[in-house]
PAFI-390160 format. One line per 3 residues: number of its first residue (from 1); their letters; for each residue x, y, z of C-alpha. Coordinates in steps of 0.25 Angstrom, whole numbers, plus 5000, padded with zeros to 4 digits. Last residue first. Example, Ala and Ser with C-alpha at 12.3 -4.5 7.8 and 13.67 -1.06 7.14 Angstrom:
2> SA> 5055 4996 5029  5049 4982 5031
//
This chain:
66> XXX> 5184 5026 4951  5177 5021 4962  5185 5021 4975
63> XXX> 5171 5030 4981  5164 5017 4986  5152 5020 4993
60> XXX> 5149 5011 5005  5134 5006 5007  5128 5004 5020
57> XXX> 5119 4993 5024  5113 4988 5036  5106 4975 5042
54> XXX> 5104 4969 5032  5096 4956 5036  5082 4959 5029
51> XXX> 5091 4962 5015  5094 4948 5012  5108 4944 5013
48> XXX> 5115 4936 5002  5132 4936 5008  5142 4937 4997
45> XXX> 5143 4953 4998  5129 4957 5000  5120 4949 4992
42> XXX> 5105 4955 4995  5090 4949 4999  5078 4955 4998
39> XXX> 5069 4949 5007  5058 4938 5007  5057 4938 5022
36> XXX> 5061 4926 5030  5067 4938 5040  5084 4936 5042
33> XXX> 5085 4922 5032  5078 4932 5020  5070 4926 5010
30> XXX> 5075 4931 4999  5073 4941 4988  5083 4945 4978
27> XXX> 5098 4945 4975  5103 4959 4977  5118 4962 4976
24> XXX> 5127 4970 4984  5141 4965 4986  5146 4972 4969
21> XXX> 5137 4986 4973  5137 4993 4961  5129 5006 4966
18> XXX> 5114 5011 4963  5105 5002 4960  5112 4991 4970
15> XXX> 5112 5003 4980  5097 5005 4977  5094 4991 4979
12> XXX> 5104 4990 4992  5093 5002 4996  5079 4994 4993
9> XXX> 5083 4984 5000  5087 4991 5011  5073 4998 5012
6> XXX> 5065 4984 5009  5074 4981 5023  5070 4993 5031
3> XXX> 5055 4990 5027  5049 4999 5020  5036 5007 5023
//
């Protein structure tokens, strides 16, 4: 069975797939600082965070696109 973080991961890669997201970017694999783990870690905004310490994620659509 999946962990809940391999199940995030796997979501914000479907959403990069899917949608332009200009503060999401993926940057690899990375020893996390949360767990020592080799994790997948993500840029969010200007902070690197790596997936084992998000805590929670929610998406906004944008409906002022012309």
């Amino acid at each position: 069975m999946p962990s809940r973080h391999e199940l995030l991961h796997w979501r914000l890669q479907a959403i990069l797939r899917d949608h332009t997201m200009p503060d999401l970017e993926y940057i690899g694999e990375r020893s996390s600082y949360k767990s020592g783990n080799m994790v997948p870690h993500y840029r969010i905004g200007k902070a690197e965070v790596p997936v084992d310490a998000i805590t929670e994620f929610e998406a906004e659509e944008n409906n002022d696109a012309i």
